[in-house]
C-alpha positions as CSV (number, residue, x, y, z in Angstrom):
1,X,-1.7,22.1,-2.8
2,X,-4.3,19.4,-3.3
3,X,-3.1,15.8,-2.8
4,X,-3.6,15.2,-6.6
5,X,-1.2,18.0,-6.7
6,X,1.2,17.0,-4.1
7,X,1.5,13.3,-5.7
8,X,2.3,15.0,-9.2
9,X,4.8,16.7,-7.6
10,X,6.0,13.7,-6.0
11,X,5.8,11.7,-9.3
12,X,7.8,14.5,-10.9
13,X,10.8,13.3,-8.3
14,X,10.1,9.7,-9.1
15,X,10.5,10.3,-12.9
16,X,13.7,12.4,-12.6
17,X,14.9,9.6,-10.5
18,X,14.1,6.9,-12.8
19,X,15.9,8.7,-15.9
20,X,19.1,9.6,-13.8
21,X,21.0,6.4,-15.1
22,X,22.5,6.4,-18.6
23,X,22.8,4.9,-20.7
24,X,20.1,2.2,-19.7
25,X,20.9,-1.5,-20.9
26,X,18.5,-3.0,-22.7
27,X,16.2,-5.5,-20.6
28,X,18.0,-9.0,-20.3
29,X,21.4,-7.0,-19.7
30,X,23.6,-6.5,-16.9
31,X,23.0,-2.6,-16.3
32,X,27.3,-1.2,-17.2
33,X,28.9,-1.1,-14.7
34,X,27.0,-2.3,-11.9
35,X,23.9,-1.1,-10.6
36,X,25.4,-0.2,-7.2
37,X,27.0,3.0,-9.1
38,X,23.3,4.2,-10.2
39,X,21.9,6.6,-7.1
40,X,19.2,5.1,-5.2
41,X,15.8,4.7,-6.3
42,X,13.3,5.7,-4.2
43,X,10.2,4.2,-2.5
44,X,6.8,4.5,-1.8
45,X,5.0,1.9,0.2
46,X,1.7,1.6,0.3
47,X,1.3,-0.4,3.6
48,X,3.5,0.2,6.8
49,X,1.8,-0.4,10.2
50,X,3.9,1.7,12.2
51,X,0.1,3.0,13.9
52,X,-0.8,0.2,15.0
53,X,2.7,-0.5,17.3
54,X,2.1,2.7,18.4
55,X,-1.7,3.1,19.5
56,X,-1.9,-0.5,20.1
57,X,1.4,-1.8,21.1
58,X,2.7,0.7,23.0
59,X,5.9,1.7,21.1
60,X,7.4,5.5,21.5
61,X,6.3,8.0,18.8
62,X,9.8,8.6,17.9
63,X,10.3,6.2,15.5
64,X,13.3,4.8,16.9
65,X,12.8,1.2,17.3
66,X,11.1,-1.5,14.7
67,X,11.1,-2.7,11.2
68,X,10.4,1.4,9.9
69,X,12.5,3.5,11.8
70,X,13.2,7.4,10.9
71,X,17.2,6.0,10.1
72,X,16.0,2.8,8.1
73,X,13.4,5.1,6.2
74,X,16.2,7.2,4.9
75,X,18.8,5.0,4.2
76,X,15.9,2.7,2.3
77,X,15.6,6.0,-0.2
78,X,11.6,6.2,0.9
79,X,9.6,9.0,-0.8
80,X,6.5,8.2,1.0
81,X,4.7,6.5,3.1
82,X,1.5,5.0,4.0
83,X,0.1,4.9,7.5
84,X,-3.1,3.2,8.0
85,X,-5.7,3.6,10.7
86,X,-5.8,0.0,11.6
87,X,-9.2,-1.0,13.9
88,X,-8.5,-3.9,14.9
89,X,-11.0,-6.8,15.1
90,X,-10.9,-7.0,19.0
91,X,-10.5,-3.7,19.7
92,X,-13.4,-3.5,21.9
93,X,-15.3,-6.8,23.1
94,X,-18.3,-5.3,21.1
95,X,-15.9,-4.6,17.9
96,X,-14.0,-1.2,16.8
97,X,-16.3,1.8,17.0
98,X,-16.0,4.7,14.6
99,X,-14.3,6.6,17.2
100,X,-11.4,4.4,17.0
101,X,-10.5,5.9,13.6
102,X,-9.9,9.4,14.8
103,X,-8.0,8.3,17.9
104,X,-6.1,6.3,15.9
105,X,-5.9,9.0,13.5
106,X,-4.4,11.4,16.1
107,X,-1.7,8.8,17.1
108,X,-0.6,8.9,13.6
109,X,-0.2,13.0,13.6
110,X,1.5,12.5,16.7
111,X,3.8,10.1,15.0
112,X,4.5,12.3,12.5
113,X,5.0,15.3,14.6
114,X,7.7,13.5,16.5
115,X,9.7,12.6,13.3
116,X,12.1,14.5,12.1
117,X,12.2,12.7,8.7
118,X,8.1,12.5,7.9
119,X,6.3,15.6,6.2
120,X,2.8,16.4,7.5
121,X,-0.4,15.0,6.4
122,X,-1.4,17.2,3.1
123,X,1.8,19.0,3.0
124,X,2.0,21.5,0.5
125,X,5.1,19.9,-1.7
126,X,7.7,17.4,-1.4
127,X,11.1,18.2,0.6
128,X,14.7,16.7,-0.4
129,X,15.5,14.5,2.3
130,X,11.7,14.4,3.9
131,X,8.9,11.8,3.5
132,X,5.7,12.4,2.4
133,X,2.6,10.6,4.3
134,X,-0.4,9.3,3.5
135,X,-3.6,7.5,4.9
136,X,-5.4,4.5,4.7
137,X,-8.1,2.8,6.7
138,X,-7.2,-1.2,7.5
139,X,-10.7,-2.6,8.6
140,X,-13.3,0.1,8.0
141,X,-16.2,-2.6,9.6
142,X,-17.5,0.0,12.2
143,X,-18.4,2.5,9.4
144,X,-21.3,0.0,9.1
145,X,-22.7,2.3,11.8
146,X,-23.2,4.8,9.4
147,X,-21.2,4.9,6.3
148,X,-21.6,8.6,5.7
149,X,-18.9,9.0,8.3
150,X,-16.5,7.8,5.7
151,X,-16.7,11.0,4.0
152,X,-15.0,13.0,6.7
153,X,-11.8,10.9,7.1
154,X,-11.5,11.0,3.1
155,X,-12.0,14.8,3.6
156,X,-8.8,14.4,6.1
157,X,-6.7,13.1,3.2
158,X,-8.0,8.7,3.7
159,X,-6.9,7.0,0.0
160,X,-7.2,3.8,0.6
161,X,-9.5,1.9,2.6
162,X,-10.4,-1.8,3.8
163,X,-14.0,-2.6,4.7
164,X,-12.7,-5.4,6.5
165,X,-9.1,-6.9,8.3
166,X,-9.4,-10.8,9.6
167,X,-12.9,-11.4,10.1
168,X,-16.5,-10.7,8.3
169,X,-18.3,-7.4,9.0
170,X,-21.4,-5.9,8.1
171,X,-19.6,-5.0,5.1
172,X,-17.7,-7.5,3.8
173,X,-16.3,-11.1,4.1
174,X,-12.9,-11.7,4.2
175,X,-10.0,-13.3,3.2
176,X,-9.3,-15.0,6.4
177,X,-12.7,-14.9,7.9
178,X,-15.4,-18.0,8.4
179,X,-16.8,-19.2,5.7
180,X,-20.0,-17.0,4.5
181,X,-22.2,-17.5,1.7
182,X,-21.9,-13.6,0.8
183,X,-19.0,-11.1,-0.6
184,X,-19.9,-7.2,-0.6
185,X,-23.2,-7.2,1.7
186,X,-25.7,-4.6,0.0
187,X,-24.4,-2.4,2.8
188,X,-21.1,-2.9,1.9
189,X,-21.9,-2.3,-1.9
190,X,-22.9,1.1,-1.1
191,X,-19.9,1.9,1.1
192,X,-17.6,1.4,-1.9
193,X,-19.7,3.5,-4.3
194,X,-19.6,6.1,-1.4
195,X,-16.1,5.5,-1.3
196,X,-15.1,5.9,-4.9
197,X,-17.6,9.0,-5.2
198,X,-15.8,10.6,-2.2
199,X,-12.6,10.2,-4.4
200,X,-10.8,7.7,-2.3
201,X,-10.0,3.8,-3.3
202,X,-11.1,0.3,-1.6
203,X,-8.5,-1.8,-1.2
204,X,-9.0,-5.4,-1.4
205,X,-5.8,-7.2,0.6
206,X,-7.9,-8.2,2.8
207,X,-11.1,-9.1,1.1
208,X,-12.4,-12.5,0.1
209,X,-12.9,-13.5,-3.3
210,X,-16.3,-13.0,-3.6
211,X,-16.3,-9.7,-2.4
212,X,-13.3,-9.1,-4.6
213,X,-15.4,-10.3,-7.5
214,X,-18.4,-8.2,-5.9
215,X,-16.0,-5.3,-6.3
216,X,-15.0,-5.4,-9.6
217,X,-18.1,-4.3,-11.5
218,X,-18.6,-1.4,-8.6
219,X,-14.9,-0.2,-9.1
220,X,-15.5,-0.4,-13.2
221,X,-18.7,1.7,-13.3
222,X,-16.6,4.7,-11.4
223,X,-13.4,4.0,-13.1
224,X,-11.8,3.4,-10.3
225,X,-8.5,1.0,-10.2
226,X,-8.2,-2.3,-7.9
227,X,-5.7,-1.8,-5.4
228,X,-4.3,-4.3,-2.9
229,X,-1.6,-2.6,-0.8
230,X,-0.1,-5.8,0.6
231,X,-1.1,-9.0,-0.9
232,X,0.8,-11.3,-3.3
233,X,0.5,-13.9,-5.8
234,X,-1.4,-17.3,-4.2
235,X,0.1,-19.1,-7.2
236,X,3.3,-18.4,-5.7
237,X,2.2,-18.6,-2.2
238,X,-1.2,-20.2,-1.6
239,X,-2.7,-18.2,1.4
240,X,-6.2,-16.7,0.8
241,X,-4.5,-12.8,1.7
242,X,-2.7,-13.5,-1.4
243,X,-4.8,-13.1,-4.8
244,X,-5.3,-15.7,-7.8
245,X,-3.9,-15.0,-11.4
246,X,-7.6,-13.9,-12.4
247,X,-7.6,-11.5,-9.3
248,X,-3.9,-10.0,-11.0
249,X,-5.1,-9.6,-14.3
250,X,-8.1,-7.7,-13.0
251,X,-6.0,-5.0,-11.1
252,X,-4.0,-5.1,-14.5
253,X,-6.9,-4.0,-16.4
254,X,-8.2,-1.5,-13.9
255,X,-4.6,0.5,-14.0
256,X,-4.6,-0.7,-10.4
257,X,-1.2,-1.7,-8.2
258,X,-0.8,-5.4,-6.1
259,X,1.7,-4.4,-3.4
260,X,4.3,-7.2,-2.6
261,X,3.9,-7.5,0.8
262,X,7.4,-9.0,2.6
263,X,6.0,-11.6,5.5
264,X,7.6,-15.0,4.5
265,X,4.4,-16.7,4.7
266,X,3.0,-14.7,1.8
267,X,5.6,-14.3,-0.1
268,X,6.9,-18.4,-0.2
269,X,3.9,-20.6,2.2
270,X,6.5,-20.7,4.7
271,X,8.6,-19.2,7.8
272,X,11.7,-18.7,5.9
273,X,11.9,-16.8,3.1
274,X,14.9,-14.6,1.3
275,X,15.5,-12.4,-1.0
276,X,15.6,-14.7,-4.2
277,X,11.8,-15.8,-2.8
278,X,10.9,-12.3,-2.9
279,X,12.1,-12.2,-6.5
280,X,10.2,-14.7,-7.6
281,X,6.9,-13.6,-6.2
282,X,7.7,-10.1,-8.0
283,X,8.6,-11.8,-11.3
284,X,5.2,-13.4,-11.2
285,X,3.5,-10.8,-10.2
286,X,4.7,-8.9,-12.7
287,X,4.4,-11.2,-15.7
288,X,0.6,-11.9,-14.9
289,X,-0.4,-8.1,-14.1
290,X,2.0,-6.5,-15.8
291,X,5.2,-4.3,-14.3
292,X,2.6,-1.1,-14.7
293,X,0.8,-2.7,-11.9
294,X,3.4,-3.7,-9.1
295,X,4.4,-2.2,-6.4
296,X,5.9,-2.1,-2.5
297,X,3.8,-2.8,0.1
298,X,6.2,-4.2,2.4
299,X,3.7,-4.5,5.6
300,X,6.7,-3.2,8.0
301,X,6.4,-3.3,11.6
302,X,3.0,-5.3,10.8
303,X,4.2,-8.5,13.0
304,X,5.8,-9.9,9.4
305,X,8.5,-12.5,9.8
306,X,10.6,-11.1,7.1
307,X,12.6,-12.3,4.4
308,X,16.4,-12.5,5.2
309,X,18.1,-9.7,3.5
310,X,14.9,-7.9,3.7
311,X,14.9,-7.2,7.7
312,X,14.0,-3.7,7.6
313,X,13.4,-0.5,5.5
314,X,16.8,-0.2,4.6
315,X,17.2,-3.0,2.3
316,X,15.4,-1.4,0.0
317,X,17.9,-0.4,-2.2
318,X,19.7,-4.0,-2.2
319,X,16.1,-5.8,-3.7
320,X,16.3,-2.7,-6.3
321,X,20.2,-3.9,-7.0
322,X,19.0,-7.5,-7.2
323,X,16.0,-6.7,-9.9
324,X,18.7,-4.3,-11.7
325,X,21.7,-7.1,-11.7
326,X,19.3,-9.3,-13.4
327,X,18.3,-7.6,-15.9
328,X,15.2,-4.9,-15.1
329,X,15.2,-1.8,-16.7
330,X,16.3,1.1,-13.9
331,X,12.7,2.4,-15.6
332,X,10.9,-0.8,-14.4
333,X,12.0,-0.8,-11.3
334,X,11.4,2.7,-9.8
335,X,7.7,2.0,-11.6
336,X,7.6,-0.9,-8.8
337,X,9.0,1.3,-5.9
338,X,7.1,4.9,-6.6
339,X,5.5,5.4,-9.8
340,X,3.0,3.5,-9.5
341,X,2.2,3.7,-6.0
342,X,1.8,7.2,-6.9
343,X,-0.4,7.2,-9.8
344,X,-3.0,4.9,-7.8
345,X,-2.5,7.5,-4.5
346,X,-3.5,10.5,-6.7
347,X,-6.7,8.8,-8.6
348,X,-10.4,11.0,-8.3
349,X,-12.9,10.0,-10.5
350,X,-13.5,11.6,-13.9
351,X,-15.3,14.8,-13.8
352,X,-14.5,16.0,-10.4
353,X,-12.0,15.9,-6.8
354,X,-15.3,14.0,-5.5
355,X,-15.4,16.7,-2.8
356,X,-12.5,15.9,-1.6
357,X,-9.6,18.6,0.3
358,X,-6.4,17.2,1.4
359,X,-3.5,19.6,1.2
């Protein structure tokens, strides 16, 4: 099964899940009975750095300690996942090397290997009880090597891919970088229509404004939608990883997804944050893009300080209670935790797969 195939499927689960409750109030109303009676809804995150504690940080491939454990994945209702290939800006003292990405790609089938809870990388179909995975590249900068290399970790199943993390590359500046008087480089303009040909999608979390606005007309002429796995709403929270109202109302228009991401600082400006901080992020986020174009990218095991009531995977389900006690449809809300994850996940541009085989 391709992966447009596989994430159909997995939409298919998503949709049955979102029409199990009945009846459904109308929005503004307590769902009957409490939304603790409805079954879970299920997730899919875009952004969950359990690679990086591994290949980096040393942790055990079992999945048995951290934010995303195999127990805290199940009991949090998670459909699927997204691993990224993080390169790191001091990975070397001369900066990550292409290389990187398939060792760190390797880690992450290890991972999965040793969990008895995550499916394999292009797995035919979704299991009941299992979790499907997928890829992403955080900090593609070493690709400026030679950007045709690209193609073959999209051919592995890659969907979503940064052309930088913290600092400016050859490709792009960023969020968080030193000042620079550019956005996309021409190099880096390239590598995204590469990208997008090659069927995959650039995510823009960690790209500065004027590469996002560099972006936009690239990811327009393919058709493509603007995705940012983990970032949210600077109006809310004003740190340059999070992205202005203008920024949300062009992933809006693109049929894109922002992915609230659950580190305190982004999600209130400070340390401290809890769940009815989270909730106000998400309500913004959703009134300026629009609830088609939310959704989880919680940035687990990524070094976030969390939000209390948020402290790992599992509590999941009690911020889908919360947005249902106040009044979200049960059909909102699994939009925010799968749907449309997966609709962004299993994009290709019109006309073709853009060569690309995962599955």
């Amino acid at each position: 099964m391709s992966a447009g195939g596989r994430v159909r499927a997995l939409l298919a689960v998503a949709c049955a899940a979102g029409a199990l409750s009945a009846p459904r109030p109308t929005r503004g109303d307590p769902p009957a009975g409490g939304a603790a009676r409805e079954p879970p809804v299920q997730v899919v995150d875009l952004h969950v750095d359990v690679p990086w504690q591994v290949h980096f940080k040393g942790r055990a491939l079992r999945l048995d300690e951290g934010q995303a454990r195999n127990e805290t994945l199940v009991a949090g209702g998670y459909l699927g996942i997204v691993l990224p290939i993080y390169l790191p800006d001091r990975a070397r003292p001369e900066g990550p090397q292409i290389a990187d990405a398939g060792a760190v790609l390797a880690t992450i089938e290890a991972i999965i290997a040793a969990s008895p809870v995550l499916l394999p990388l292009g797995a035919a179909r979704a299991e009941p009880g299992k979790i499907s995975t997928f890829l992403s590249i955080e900090g593609a900068g070493a690709f400026a090597e030679d950007i045709a290399q690209i193609d073959r970790f999209i051919a592995r199943g890659v969907r979503l891919i940064s052309p930088n993390h913290a600092k400016n590359t050859r490709l792009s500046s960023s969020a968080t970088g030193e000042p620079a008087a550019f956005g996309l480089t021409e190099l880096g303009k390239r590598f995204c229509e590469r990208v997008y040909a090659q069927g995959a999608l650039i995510d823009v979390s960690h790209i500065s404004d004027a590469a996002f606005a560099d972006l936009v007309p690239i990811a327009a002429s393919y058709g493509a939608p603007i995705v940012a796995t983990h970032s949210n709403a600077r109006a809310v929270a004003n740190r340059p990883r999070n992205l202005t109202d203008e920024q949300l109302r062009h992933i809006g228009r693109s049929g894109g997804v922002a992915g609230l991401n659950f580190h305190a600082p982004f999600v209130n400006g400070t340390n401290e944050a809890d769940l009815d901080d989270v909730l106000a992020q998400l309500d913004h986020m959703v009134r300026v893009a629009g609830v088609d174009h939310v959704a989880i990218g919680s940035d687990f095991d990524g070094g976030i300080v969390p939000p209390r009531g948020l402290d790992d995977a599992s509590a999941l389900p009690a911020l889908a209670a919360r947005l249902r006690r106040r009044g979200m449809s049960r059909e909102d809300v699994v939009k925010i935790f799968s749907q449309n994850a997966l609709r962004v996940l299993g994009w290709r541009p019109a006309g073709g797969s853009g060569g690309q085989q995962h599955g």
